[in-house]
Every structure is written in C-alpha cells, then in structure tokens.
C-alpha positions as CSV (number, residue, x, y, z in Angstrom):
1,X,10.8,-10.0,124.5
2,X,13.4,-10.4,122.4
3,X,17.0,-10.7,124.2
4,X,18.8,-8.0,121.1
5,X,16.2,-5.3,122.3
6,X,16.4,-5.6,125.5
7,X,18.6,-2.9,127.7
8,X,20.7,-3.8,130.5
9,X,18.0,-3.0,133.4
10,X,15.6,-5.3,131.0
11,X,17.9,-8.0,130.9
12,X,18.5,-7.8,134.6
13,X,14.7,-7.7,136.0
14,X,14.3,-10.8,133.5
15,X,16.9,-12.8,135.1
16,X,16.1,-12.0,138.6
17,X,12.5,-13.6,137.1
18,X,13.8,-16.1,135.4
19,X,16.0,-17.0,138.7
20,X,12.2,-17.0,140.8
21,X,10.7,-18.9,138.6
22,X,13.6,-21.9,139.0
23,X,12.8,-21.5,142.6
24,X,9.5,-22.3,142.3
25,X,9.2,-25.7,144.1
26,X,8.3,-28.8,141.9
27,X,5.8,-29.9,144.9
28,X,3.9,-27.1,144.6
29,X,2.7,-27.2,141.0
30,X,2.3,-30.8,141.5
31,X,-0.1,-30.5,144.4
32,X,-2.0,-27.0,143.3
33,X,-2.8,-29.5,140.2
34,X,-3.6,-32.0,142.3
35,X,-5.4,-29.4,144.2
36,X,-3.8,-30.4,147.5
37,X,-2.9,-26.9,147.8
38,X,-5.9,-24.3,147.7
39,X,-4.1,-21.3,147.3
40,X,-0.1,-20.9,147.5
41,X,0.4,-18.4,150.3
42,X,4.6,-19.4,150.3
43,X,4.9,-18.3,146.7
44,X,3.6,-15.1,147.2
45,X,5.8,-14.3,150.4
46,X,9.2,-15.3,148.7
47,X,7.8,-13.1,145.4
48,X,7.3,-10.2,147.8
49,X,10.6,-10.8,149.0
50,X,12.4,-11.3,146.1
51,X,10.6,-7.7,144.8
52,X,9.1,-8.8,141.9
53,X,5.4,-7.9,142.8
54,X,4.3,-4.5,141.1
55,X,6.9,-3.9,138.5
56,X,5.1,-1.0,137.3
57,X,3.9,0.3,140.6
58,X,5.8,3.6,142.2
59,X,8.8,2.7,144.4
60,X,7.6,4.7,147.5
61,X,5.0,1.8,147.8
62,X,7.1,-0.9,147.1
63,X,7.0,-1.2,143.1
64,X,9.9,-1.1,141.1
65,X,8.8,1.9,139.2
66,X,9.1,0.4,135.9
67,X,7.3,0.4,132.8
68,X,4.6,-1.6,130.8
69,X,7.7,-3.6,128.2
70,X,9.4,-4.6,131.6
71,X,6.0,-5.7,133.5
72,X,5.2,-7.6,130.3
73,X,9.0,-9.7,129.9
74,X,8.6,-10.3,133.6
75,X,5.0,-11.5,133.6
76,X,6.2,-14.2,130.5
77,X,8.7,-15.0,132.8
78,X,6.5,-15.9,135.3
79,X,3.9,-17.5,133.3
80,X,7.1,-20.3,133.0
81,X,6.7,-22.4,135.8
82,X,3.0,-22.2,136.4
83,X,-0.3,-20.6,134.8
84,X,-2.2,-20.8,137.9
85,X,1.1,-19.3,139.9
86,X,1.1,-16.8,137.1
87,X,-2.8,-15.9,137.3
88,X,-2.5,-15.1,141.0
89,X,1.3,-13.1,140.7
90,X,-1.4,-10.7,138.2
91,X,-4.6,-10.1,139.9
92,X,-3.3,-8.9,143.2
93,X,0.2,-6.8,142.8
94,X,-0.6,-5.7,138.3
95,X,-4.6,-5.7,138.6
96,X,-6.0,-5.0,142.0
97,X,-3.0,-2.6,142.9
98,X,-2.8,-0.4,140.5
99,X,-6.3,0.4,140.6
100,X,-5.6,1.4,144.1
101,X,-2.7,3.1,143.3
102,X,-4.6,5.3,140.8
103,X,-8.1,5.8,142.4
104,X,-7.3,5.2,146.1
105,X,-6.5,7.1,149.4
106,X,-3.4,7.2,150.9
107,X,-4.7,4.9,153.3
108,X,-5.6,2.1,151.2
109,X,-2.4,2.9,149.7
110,X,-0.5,1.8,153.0
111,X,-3.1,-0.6,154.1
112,X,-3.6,-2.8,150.6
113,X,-0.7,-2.3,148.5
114,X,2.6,-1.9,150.3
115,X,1.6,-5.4,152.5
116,X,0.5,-6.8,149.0
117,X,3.6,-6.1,147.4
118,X,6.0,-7.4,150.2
119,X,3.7,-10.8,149.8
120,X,2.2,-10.4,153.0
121,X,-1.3,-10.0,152.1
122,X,-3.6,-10.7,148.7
123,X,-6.1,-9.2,147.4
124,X,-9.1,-10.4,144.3
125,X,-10.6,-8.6,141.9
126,X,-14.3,-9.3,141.9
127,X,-16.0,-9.0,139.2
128,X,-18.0,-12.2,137.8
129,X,-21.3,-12.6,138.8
130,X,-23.3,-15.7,138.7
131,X,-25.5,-14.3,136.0
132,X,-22.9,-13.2,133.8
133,X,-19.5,-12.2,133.3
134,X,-19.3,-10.3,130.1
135,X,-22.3,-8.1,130.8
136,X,-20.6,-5.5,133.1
137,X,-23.5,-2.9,133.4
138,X,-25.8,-6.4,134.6
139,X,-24.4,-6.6,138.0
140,X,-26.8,-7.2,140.4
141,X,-24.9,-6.9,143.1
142,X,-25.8,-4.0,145.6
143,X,-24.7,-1.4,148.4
144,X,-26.8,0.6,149.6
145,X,-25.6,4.6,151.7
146,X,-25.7,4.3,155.7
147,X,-24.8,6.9,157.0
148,X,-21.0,7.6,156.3
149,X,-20.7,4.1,155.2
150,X,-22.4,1.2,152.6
151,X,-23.9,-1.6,152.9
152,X,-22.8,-4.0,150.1
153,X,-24.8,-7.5,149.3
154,X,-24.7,-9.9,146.7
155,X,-22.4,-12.7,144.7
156,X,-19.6,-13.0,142.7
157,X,-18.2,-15.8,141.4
158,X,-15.0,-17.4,139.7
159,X,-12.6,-15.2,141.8
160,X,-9.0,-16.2,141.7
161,X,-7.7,-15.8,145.4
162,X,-11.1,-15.8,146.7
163,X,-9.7,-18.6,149.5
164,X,-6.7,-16.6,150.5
165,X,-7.6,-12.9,150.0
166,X,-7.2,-10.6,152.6
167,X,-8.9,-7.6,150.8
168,X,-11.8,-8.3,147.4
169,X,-12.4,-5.2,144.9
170,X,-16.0,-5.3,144.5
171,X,-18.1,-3.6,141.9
172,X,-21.8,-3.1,142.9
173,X,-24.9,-1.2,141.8
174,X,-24.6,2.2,144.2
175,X,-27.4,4.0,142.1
176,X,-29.8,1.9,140.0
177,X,-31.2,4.7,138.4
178,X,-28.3,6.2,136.6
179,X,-27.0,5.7,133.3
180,X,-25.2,2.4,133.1
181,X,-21.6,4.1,133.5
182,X,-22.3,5.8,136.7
183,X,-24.5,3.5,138.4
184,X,-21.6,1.1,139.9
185,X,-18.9,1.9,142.4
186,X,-15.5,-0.1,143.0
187,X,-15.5,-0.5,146.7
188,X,-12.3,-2.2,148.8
189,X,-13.8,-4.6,151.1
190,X,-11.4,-6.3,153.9
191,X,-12.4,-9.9,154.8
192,X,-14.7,-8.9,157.5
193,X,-18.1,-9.8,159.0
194,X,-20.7,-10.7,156.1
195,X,-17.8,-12.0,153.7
196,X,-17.6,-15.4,152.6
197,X,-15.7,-17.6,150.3
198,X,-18.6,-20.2,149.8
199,X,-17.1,-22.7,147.2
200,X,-13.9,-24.2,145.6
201,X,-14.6,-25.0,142.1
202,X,-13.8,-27.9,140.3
203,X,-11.9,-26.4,137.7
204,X,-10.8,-28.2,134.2
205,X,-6.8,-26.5,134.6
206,X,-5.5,-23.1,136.4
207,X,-6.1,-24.8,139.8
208,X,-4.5,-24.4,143.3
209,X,-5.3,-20.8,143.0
210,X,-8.1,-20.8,145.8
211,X,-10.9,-19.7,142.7
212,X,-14.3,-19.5,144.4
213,X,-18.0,-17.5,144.9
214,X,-17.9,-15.0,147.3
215,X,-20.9,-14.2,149.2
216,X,-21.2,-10.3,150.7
217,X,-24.0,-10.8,153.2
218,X,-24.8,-6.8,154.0
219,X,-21.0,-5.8,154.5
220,X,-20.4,-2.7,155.6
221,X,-17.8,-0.9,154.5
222,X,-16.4,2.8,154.8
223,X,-17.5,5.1,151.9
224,X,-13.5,6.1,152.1
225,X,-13.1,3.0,150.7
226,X,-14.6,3.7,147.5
227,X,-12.5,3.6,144.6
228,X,-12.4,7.1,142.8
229,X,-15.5,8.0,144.4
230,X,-19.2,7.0,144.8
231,X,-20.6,6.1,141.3
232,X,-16.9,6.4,139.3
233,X,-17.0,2.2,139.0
234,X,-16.6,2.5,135.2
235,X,-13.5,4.3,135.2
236,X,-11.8,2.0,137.2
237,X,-13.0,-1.3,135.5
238,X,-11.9,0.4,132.2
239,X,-8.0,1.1,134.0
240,X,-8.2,-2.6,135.0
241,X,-8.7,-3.8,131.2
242,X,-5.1,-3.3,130.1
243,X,-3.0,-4.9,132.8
244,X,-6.1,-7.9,132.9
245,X,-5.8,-8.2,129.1
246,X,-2.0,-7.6,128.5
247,X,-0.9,-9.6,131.2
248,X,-3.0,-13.0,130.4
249,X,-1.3,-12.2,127.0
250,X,2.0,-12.1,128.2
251,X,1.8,-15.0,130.9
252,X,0.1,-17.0,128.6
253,X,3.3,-16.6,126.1
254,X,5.4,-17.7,129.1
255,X,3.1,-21.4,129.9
256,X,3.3,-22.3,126.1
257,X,6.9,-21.7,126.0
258,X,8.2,-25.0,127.8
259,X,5.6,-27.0,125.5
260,X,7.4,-25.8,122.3
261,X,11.4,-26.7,124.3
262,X,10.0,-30.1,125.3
263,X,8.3,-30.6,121.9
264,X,11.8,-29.6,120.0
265,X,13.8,-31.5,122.3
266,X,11.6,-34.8,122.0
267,X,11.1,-34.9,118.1
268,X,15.4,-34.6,117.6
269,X,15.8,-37.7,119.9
270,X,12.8,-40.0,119.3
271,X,13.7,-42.1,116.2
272,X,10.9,-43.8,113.9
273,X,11.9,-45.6,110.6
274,X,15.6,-45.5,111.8
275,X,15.8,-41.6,112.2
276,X,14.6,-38.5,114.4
277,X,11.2,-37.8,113.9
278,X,11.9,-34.0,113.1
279,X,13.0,-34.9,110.0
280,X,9.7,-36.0,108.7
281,X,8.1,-32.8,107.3
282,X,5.0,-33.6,109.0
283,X,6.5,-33.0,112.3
284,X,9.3,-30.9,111.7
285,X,6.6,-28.4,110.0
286,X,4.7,-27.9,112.9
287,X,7.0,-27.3,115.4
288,X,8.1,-24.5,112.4
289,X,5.1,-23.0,112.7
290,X,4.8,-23.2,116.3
291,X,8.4,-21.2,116.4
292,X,7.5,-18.8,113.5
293,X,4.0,-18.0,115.9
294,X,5.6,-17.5,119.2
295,X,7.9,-14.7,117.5
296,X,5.1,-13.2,116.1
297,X,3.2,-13.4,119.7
298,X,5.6,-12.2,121.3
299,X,6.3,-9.2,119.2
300,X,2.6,-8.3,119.8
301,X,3.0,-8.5,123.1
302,X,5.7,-6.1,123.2
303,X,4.6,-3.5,120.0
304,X,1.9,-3.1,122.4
305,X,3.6,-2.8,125.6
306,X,6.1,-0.1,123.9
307,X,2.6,1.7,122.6
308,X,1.4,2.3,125.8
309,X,4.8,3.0,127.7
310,X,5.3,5.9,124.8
311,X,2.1,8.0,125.7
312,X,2.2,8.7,122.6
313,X,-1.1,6.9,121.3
314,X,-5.0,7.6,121.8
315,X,-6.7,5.5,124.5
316,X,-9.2,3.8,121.9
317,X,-6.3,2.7,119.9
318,X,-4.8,1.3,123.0
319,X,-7.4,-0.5,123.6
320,X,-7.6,-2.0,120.3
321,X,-4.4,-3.0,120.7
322,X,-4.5,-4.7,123.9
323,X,-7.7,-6.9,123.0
324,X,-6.0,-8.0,119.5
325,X,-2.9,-9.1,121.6
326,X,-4.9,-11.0,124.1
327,X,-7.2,-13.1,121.6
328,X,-4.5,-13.6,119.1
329,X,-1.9,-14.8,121.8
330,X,-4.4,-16.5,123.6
331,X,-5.5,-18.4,120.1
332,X,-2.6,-18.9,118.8
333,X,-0.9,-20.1,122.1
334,X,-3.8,-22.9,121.8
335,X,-2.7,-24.4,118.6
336,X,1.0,-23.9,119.4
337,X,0.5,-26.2,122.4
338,X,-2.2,-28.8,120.0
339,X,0.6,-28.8,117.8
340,X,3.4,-29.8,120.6
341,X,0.6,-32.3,121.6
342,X,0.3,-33.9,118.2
343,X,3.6,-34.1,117.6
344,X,4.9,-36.3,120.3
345,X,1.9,-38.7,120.0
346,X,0.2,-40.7,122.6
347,X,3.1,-39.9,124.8
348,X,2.0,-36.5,125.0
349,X,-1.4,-36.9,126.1
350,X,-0.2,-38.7,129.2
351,X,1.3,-36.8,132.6
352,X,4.8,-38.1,131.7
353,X,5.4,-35.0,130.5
354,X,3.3,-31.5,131.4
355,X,1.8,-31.0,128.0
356,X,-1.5,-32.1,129.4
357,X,-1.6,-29.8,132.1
358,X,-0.5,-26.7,130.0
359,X,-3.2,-27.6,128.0
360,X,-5.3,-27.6,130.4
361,X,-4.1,-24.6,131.8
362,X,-4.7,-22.0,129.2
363,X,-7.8,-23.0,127.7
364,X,-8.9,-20.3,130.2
365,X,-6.7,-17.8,129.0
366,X,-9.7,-17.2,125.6
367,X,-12.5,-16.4,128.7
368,X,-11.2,-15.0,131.7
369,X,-10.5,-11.0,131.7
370,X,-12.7,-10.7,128.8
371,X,-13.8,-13.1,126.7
372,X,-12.2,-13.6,123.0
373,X,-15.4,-12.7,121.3
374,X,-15.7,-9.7,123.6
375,X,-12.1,-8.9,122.4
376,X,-13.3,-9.1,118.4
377,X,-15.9,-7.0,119.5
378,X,-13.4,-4.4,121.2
379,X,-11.4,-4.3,117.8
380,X,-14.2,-3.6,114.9
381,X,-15.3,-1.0,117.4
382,X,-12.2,1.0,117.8
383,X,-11.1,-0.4,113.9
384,X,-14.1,1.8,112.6
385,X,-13.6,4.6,114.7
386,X,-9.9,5.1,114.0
387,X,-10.7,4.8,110.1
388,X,-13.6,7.2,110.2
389,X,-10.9,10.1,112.0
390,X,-8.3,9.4,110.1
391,X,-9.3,9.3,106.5
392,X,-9.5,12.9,106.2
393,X,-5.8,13.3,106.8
394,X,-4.6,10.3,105.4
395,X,-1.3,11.0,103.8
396,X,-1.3,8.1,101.9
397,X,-2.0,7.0,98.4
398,X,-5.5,6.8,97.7
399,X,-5.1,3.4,95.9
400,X,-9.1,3.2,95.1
401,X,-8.3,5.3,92.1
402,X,-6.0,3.1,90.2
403,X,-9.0,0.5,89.6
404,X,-9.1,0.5,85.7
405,X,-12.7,1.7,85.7
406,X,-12.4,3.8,89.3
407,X,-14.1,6.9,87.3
408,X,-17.2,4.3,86.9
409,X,-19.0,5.9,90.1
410,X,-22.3,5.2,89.2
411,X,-21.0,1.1,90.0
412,X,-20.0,2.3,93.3
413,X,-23.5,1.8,95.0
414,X,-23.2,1.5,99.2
415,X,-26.7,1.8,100.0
C-alpha cells in the first residue's frame, strides 16, 4: 500500500509488521531453506505474541478487528523476510480461522482460534488430493455417519503445516449421491488417533514449512465439528478463496520487494566500462519496469482489498477481482524478480545474494490456492456474466454506432 493513503492506524499496524519481520532471525530462513527446520514453531509464538495473527478476525477472539486493506499491507509486510514464513502466517490465523470464525461453534471458536491466534497452536487447510488439486468436486476422500459422529478416511497432500499442525480442515465426500455442491463437508479434525503426516516433500522453494501428505486412517470425529453443517462444504471452500487468493497476492508483493532494493542498490555501485551499470539502458530499463510493475501490483492488491472492505460490490465481481489480482501479481512478480536476476549477472544466480531463493520461492505462488489458469478461468466467467447484466443499464456511450458504416447490419453476422 501506498504510504500517502495510508491512515494513522494503517501506518501503525504496518510498522509494528515491519518491526516483526526485522526480528525474524537470520538462522531461521537459512535453515527452513536448508530445510534443517521442518516447521518454525518459534515464529509463530512470538507472531501470536506480538498480535499480529488474524488482523481481520473479531477482537473477542484475539483478532485485531481490522479490515481486508490492513490484512493485505500487513500480509506484504510479512511476505518481506520469508515466503515460506509468510505461507504459514496465512493458512492458519487468515485462511483456516476465519472459516471457523464464520461457520464454527463457539467451541471451536475457543478451542482452534483464540490458541491459534496467541501462536500456541496451528492449524492446515487440507484440501489437495493426490489425484488432483484443481478438481474440487473430485475428492475422494470420505466420512462416513456413526452414530453422533464420522468417520473420515482418505489422503491429502501438499499441506503447508501438515508436520506441526495441531488441528487439519478437511474436506470429504459425506454424501456421494448428491449434486457436486452438497456432497462434501468441511470437518475440523484435531491430530488424533488415525491422523498421520506421512511425508516431507522435497520441495523446489517455500520450504521449512513442514508441507506434507496427510493420511486420515478412519478418524473419528464429532459431527459438531462440522463446518456450517453436514453437506455445506462448498460454502466454506468458496469463503476460503479470497483470503487464499488475496493473501498469496499480497505476500507475494512483499518476497519480490527485497529483489527489486538489492537489484537497484547493486546496478548504482557495480561499474562496467568505467561507470555504474544503471546507466546502460539495458539495465537501467528493466529495473524501470520492474518499479513501474510493482506500483501497478500493488495498486491491485489494494483496489481490491478496498472493494471488498466497502460491501459495496456483488460477490461474482469480487471474485473476479481477487483471481485477476492473484495471477497478475503472481506473473508479474515472476518477471520482476527474472528481471532483478538478469540484471546483476552471474552474480545473481549464486546464494551470495537471496535472489535465487526468492526465485525459488514464488514460483509456487502461480499453483498453490488455485492455479493461474484456474484464475483465467475465474475471470471470463464472471467477465461475461457482469457484461450480460449490465448492458441493459449501461449509461455509457454506445460507441458501436460511430463506425462509419454502423447502419450496415446486414455485415454484422454473429452466428
């Protein structure tokens, strides 16, 4: 966000992230990348402490009862030091928590969130499967009705926090008959008997964040600890899309940040035919554009965050907006960091600076939470169905009809 818009309160919360984020010991990103650290337990506590998990969640659970622009300059904040660090500040305290918040009962209210949000506890969302990610409705994982509880059984894999969650939000298949929207259920499952994190992947970047399968081997659970009901999944996995999508959009603003400071800073002291490289336009172009696109990016990020705070626009419009922020920040946060790459040379292909491992790091930031061809999907859906409602009542020009031969219908053939 940009510092002129911001109020005092905004410009507060960011520093206090800002200040967290400096704390954020060097040894720790070092070894999560190194992945001598499986899951980093110690951040979490002094986030909790510090009050900067659930920035949009009420106060009476140990939010800060703010809205979607100041969730969205803290999350960039956050996304500074670490992408992996920033992946797991998300899933429990923005994702998993306000999907209890919203659907829950009071006692998974007390039980999951205001231990989560103190840093605690942990909680993962749950959703991949080892057959597929995208496809939603596929799930083949299962729970079947004993008597006042269910007993859930199946995979899911590529969880963030699987190593070092206390609690999993699992989707399965409660009635396999049903039309694909009411056939699943969002169930809160505790680390229990029958739960098992099988297996730390090797991962290309975002690592040190405990990402693993998680085996449910007939869990049984409570049916109180059904999200919104028995058969309601949908609703819940479609509340979970904005803070997954927005988030990785504003995070991911946050990790590419440093590459464009260390790029600027390198290319006005390295010298080549007796002066600073950024005077060549070759270099000093791209790190233009790389400037000129984390403006833009960012002023996506917060258009939409000020959209949705405003409750003033539909819900399909929304949710064009979100998934147009997440694959154009996520795609243009790829070339911005290229670009910082390229322009330092050889140099900045090697770990003697963290371009490498930024890199790295949000490559996953175009397939996690939705891939970006999902997201393209997402937008000529809800593109089409905003022009077809609002054509009637456009009060704008109709600029069709200043074509010198507009009258010329018979040329106007559509099918």
């Amino acid at each position: 966000m940009f510092d002129f818009t911001m109020t005092d309160e905004q410009l507060k919360i960011r520093d206090e992230a800002r200040d967290f984020t400096k704390w954020v010991p060097r040894e720790m990103i070092l070894a999560m990348d190194a992945e001598e650290i499986q899951f980093p337990r110690e951040y979490l506590i002094e986030c909790g402490r510090r009050n900067l998990l659930g920035i949009r969640l009420p106060k009476e659970y140990g939010g800060r009862g703010l809205g979607w622009v100041e969730d969205t300059l803290v999350a960039e904040e956050i996304g500074v030091a670490s992408y992996s660090l920033a992946c797991i500040w998300g899933v429990g305290a923005d994702i998993v928590c306000e999907a209890v918040v919203k659907y829950g009962s009071e006692e998974l209210k007390q039980s999951i969130v205001v231990p989560l949000l103190k840093g605690e506890t942990f909680a993962a969302e749950c959703l991949t499967e080892p057959r597929g990610g995208s496809d939603f409705f596929g799930a083949t994982t299962k729970a079947r009705k004993d008597g006042s509880d269910w007993i859930i059984s199946g995979q899911k894999r590529f969880i963030v926090g699987a190593e070092g969650a206390d609690w999993f939000m699992v989707y399965a298949v409660t009635d396999p008959g049903a039309p694909p929207h009411k056939r699943m259920t969002c169930f809160m499952v505790p680390r229990t008997k029958g739960v098992e994190s099988k297996y730390i992947y090797g991962l290309m970047g975002v690592r040190g964040g405990g990402a693993g399968r998680l085996i449910l081997d007939e869990v049984r659970v409570p049916e109180r600890y059904a999200l919104n009901g028995i058969n309601n999944g949908f609703e819940v996995f479609m509340t979970n899309m904005v803070p997954e999508r927005l988030g990785t959009a504003a995070m991911t603003i946050g990790s590419v940040r440093p590459a464009l400071e260390i790029a600027t800073s390198y290319t006005s002291r390295r010298k080549a035919f007796n002066q600073p490289i950024m005077n060549f336009q070759a270099v000093g172009f791209k790190i233009a554009d790389c400037a000129m696109t984390m403006d833009a990016m960012r002023g996506m990020a917060y258009t939409t965050a000020l959209a949705i705070d405003s409750g003033k626009v539909s819900a399909g419009r929304i949710r064009r907006m979100v998934s147009q922020t997440k694959k154009f920040i996520t795609e243009s946060s790829w070339q911005v960091v290229n670009n910082c790459m390229q322009v330092m040379g050889g140099i900045g292909y090697t770990n003697v600076f963290p371009i490498e491992r930024i890199l790295r790091d949000i490559r996953l930031s175009m397939i996690w939470v939705g891939t970006n061809e999902i997201m393209q999907s997402i937008i000529q859906t809800e593109w089409y169905k905003e022009y077809e409602k609002n054509k009637e009542k456009s009060s704008t020009r109709d600029v069709e009809l200043d074509a010198v031969s507009a009258h010329e219908t018979e040329e106007k053939v559509y099918e």
